[in-house]
C-alpha positions in Angstrom: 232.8 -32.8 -13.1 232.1 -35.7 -10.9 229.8 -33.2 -8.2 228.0 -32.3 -11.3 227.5 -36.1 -11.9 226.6 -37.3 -8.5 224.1 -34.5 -8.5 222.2 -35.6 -12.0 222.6 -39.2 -10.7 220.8 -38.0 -7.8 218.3 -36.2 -9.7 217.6 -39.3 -11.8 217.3 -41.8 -8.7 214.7 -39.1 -7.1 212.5 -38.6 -10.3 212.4 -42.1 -10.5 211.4 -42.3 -6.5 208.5 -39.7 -7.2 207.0 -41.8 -10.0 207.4 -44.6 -8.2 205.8 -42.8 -4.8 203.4 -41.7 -6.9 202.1 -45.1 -7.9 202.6 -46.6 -5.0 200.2 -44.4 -3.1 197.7 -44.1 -5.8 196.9 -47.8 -6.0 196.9 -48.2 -2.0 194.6 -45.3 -2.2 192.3 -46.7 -5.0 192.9 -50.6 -3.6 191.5 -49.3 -0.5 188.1 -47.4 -1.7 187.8 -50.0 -4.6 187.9 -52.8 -1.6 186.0 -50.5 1.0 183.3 -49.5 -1.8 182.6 -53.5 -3.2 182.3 -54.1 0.9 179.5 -51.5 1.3 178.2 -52.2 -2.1 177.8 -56.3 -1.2 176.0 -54.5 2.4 173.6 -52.7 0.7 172.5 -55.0 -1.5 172.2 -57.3 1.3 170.3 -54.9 3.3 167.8 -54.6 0.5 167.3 -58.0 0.2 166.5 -58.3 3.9 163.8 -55.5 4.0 162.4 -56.9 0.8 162.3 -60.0 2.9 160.9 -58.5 6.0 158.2 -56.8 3.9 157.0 -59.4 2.3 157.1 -61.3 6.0 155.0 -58.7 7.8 152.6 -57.3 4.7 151.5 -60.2 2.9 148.6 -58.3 1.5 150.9 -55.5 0.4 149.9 -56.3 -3.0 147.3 -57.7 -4.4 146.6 -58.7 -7.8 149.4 -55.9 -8.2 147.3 -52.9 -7.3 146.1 -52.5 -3.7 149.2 -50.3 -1.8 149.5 -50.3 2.0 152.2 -47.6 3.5 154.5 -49.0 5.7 154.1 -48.0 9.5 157.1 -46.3 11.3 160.6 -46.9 10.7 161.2 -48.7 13.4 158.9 -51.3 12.7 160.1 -51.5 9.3 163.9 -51.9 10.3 163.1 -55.0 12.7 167.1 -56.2 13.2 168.8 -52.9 10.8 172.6 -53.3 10.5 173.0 -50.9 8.3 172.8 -47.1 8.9 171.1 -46.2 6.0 167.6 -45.1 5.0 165.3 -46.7 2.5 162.4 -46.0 -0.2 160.4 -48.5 -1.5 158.4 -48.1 -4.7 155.8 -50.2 -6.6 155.9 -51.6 -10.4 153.9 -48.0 -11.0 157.0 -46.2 -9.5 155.3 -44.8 -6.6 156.4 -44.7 -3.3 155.6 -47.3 -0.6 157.8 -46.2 2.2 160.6 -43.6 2.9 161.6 -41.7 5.6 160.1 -38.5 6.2 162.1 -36.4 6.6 164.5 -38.0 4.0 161.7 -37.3 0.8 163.9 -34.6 -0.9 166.7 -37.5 -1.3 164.1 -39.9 -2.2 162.6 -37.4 -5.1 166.6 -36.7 -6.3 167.4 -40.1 -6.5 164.2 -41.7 -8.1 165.1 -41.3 -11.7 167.2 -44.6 -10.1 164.7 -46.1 -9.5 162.9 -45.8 -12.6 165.7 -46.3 -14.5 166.0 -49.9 -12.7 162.6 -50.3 -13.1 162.8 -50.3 -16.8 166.4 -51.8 -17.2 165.0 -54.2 -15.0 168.6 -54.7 -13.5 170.5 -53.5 -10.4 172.4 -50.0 -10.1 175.1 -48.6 -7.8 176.2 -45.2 -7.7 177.3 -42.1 -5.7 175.5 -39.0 -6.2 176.2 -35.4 -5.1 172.9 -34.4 -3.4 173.0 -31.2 -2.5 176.5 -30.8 -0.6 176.8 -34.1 0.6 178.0 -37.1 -2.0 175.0 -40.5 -1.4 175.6 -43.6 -1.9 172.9 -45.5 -3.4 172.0 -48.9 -4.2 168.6 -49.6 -5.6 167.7 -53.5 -5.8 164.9 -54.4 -8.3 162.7 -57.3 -7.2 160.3 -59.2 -9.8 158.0 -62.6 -7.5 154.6 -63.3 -6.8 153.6 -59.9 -5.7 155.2 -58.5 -9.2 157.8 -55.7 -9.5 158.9 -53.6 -6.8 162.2 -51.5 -6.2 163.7 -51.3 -3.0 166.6 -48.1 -2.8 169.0 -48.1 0.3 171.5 -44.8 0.3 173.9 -42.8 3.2 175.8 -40.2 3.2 179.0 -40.0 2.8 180.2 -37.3 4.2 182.2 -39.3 7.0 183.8 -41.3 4.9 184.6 -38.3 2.7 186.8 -37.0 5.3 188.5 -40.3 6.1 189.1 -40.3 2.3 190.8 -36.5 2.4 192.3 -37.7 5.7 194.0 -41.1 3.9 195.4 -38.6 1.2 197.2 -36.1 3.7 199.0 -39.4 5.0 199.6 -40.7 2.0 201.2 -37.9 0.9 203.0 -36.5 4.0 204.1 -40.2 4.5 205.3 -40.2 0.3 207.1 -36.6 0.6 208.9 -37.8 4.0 209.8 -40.9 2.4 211.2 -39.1 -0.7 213.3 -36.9 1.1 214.6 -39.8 3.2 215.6 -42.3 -0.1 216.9 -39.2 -1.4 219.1 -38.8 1.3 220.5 -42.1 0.9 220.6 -42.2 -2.8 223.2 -39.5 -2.6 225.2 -41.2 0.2 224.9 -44.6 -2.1 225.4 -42.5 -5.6 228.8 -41.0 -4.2 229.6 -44.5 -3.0 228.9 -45.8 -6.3 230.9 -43.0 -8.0 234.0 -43.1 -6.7 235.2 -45.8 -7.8 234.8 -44.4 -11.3 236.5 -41.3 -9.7 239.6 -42.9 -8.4 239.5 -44.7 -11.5 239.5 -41.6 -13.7 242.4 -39.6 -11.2 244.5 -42.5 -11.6 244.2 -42.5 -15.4 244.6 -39.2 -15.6 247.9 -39.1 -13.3 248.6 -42.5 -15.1 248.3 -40.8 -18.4 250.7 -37.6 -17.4 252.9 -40.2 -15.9 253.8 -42.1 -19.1 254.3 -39.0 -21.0 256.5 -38.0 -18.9 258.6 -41.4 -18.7 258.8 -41.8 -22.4 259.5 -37.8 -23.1 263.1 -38.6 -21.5 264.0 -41.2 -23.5 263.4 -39.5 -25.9 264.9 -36.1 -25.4 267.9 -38.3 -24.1 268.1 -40.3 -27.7 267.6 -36.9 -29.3 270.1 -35.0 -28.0 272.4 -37.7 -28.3 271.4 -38.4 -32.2 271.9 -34.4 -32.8 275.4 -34.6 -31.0 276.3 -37.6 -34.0 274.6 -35.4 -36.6 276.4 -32.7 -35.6 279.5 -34.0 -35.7 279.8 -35.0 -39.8 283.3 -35.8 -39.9 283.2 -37.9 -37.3 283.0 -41.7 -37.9 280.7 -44.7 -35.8 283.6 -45.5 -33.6 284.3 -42.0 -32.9 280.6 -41.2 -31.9 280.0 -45.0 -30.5 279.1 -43.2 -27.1 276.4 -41.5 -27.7 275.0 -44.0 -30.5 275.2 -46.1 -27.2 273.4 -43.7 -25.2 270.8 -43.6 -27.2 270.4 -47.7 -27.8 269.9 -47.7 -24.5 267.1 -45.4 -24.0 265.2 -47.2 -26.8 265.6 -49.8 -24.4 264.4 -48.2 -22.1 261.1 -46.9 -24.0 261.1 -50.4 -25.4 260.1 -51.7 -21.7 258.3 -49.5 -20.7 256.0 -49.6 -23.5 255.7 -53.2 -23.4 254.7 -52.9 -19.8 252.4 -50.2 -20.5 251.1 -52.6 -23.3 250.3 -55.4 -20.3 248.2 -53.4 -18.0 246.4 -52.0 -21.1 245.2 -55.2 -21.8 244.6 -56.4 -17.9 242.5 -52.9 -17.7 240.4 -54.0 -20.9 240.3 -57.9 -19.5 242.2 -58.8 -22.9 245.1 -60.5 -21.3 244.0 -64.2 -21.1 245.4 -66.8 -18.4 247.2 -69.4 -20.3 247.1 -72.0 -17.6 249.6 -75.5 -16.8 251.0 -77.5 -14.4 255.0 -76.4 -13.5 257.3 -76.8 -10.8 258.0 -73.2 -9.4 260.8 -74.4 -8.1 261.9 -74.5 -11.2 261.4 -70.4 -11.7 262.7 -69.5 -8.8 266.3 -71.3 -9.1 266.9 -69.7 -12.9 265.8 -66.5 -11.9 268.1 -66.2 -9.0 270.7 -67.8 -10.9 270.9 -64.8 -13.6 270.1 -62.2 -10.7 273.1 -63.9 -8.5 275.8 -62.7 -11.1 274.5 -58.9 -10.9 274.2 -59.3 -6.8 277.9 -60.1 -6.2 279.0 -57.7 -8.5 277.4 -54.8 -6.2 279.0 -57.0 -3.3 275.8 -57.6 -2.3 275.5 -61.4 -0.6 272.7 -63.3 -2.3 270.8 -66.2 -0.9 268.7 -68.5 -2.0 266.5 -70.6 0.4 264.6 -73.0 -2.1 262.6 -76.2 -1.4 262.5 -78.6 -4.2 259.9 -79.4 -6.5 257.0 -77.1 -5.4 254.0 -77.5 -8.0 251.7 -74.9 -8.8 248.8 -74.2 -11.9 249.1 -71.2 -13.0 250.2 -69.0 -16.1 254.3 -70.0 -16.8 255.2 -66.9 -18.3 253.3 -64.1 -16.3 254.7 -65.7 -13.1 258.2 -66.0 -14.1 257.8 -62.2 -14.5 256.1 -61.8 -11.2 259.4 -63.4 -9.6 262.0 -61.2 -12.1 259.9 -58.4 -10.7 260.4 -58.7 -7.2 264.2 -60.3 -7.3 265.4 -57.3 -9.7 263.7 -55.1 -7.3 265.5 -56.3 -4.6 268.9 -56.2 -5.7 268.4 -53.3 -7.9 267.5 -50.8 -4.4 270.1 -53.0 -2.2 273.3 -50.8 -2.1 275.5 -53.4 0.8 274.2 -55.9 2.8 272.1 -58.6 1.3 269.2 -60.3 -0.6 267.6 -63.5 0.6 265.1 -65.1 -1.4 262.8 -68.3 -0.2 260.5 -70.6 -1.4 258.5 -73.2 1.1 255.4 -75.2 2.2 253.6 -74.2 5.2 252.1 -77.4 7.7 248.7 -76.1 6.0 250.2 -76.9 2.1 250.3 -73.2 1.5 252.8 -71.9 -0.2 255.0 -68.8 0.3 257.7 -67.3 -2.0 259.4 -64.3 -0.2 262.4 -61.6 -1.2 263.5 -59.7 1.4 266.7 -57.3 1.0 268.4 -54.7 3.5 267.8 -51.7 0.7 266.4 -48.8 0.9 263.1 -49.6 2.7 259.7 -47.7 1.6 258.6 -45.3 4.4 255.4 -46.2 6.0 253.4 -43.4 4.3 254.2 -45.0 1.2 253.3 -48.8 1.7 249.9 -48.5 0.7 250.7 -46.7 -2.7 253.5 -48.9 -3.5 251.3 -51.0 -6.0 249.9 -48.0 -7.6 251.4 -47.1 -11.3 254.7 -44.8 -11.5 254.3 -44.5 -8.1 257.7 -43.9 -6.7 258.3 -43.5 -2.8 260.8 -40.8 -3.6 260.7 -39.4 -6.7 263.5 -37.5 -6.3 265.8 -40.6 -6.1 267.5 -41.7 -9.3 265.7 -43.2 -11.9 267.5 -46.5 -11.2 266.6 -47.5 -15.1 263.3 -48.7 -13.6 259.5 -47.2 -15.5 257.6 -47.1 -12.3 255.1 -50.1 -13.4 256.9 -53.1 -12.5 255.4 -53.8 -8.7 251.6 -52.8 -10.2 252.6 -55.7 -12.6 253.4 -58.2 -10.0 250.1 -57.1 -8.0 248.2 -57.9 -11.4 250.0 -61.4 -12.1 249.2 -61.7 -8.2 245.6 -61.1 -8.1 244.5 -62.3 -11.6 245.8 -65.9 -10.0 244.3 -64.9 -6.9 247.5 -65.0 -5.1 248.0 -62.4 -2.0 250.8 -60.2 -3.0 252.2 -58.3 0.2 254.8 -55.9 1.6 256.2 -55.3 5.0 259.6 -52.1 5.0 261.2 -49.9 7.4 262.7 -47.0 5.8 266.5 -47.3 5.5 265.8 -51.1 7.1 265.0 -53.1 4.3 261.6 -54.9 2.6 260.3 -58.5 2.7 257.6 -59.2 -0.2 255.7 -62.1 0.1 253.6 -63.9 -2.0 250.5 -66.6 -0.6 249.6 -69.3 -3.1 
């Protein structure tokens, strides 16, 4: 399920690369030839300009009383200082032709409906024209001044420029498809990043899910065997079946806590569990909690200390940390068979403080540390139930990092465990 997602996710991320590639080269490509064709456009008008200019310069008598023509000599006298590579044709207010290049009068006779046009309009024009093979462009100038209308029409080929065009578009797109390929590439590294936390999220729900059907079906089969062993029995009376009345009391217990616990991380995975923040001595905490977990201690002969500096303040949430230290004490004495429990509270030199509970249990085995935390995550699950649901330590870790505590663990298997808690 989650290939199939990280694929469509994939898919999604490189549409949206190819539309976006796709813009992305077509306005550098039509930025560029808009910029390069205004350059050449401003050139050519400029060029115009300058051989109406030198005309007028060198022919004064080119027109007189706007009917005496005289042909312009050779080209070379007619471009003077040319800095433009272009050719020109020059026509009169009667639309003919004053000057053009010889050999360039089939362009001139495609391209003179320009002029005429501009003639009339009496306005400017720009425009590329396919002549032939070869794409022109052309830029005819109207002029209207003491020697009366004239139009002067400057126009090149192209055909260069046509192939740096086609060139620009092989790179663009080469450069586009490589680039695809490459985001591509790391969209699915990132997408499979970004998906697996939604993975581990959904495996753990899942085994979260199979976990707490399991922990509350034996409760349940236990009270229900034990109810049909009462109703079984119809002549016997309460005192006679008190056993297995008790039995099954205390499995609803049992179900009892560990729905209420379920009920707690339900609302810490939907952020519905609000803080309820004051100012307490933890002290305070630590000394009842060890005082009612004392009593069970010495009767499993287990020696219980309690290593407590005084008045030690703290802002946090009053009930949810009480549970945090019930958690880890019960813990402790509830896996410690012989040997002892030591619990401590104290300020560091840098006003941290540390609550630890360390015992000479069972120990966790090292493969297990880093699961510890996790929901009905037991390091042997073959051991005995211990009347325990599995969820109290992902509790504690909760209460820990909703205060943003550091909640740790340090065990040797058959050793012992030390939990500490940072504040």
């Amino acid at each position: 399920m989650f290939r199939r997602l990280h694929f469509k996710l994939t898919a999604y991320m490189g549409l949206i690369l190819i539309v976006f590639m796709f813009f992305v080269a077509t306005g550098i490509y039509s930025f560029t030839r808009i910029v390069y064709e205004d350059g050449n456009k401003d050139l050519m008008e400029t060029e115009a300009i300058r051989i109406y200019t030198y005309r007028s310069m060198t022919y004064s008598g080119f027109m007189l009383n706007g009917s005496f023509l005289q042909r312009f000599g050779p080209s070379v006298a007619l471009m003077g200082t040319q800095k433009l590579d272009a050719c020109y044709v020059i026509y009169d207010k009667n639309l003919r032709r004053v000057y053009s290049e010889e050999n360039e009068i089939a362009i001139a006779d495609d391209i003179k409906s320009l002029a005429e046009k501009s003639l009339q309009d009496k306005q400017d024009s720009f425009v590329t024209k396919k002549i032939g093979r070869f794409n022109y462009r052309i830029y005819t100038k109207f002029f209207n001044d003491m020697n009366g209308k004239s139009v002067v029409q400057v126009y090149q080929s192209t055909i260069n420029e046509d192939i740096l065009w086609s060139f620009l578009k092989t790179v663009l797109f080469v450069t586009g498809i490589t680039g695809m390929a490459i985001l591509l590439c790391i969209s699915y590294a990132f997408t499979g990043q970004a998906i697996k936390p939604i993975r581990d999220t959904w495996m753990r729900q899942r085994e979260f899910v199979a976990d707490a059907s399991h922990e509350l079906r034996t409760p349940l089969t236990v009270i229900q065997t034990n109810l049909d062993v009462v109703l079984s029995d119809e002549e016997g009376t309460v005192d006679e079946n008190e056993m297995w009345l008790s039995n099954a009391y205390s499995e609803t217990r049992v179900m009892a806590k560990l729905i209420d616990e379920l009920l707690i991380l339900a609302k810490a995975d939907a952020n519905e569990e609000k803080l309820d923040i004051s100012e307490f001595s933890f002290s305070e905490i630590v000394d009842n909690v060890c005082q009612n977990m004392e009593i069970i201690a010495k009767k499993k002969g287990i020696d219980f200390q309690l290593n407590l500096e005084e008045d030690v303040m703290i802002r946090a949430d009053y009930d949810k940390v009480r549970r945090l230290v019930v958690i880890l004490v019960d813990n402790a004495v509830k896996y410690t068979e012989k040997g002892k429990v030591t619990v401590s509270l104290f300020t560091d030199k840098n006003k941290k403080k540390y609550f630890t509970v360390e015992d000479t249990g069972i120990g966790i085995a090292t493969k297990d540390i880093d699961r510890i935390f996790d929901r009905f995550y037991r390091a042997d699950k073959a051991r005995h139930r211990e009347g325990g649901t599995g969820l109290g330590l992902s509790i504690a870790k909760w209460i820990a990092d909703v205060h943003r505590y550091s909640l740790t663990v340090e065990s040797t298997l058959n050793v012992g465990s030390k939990f500490t808690l940072k504040m």
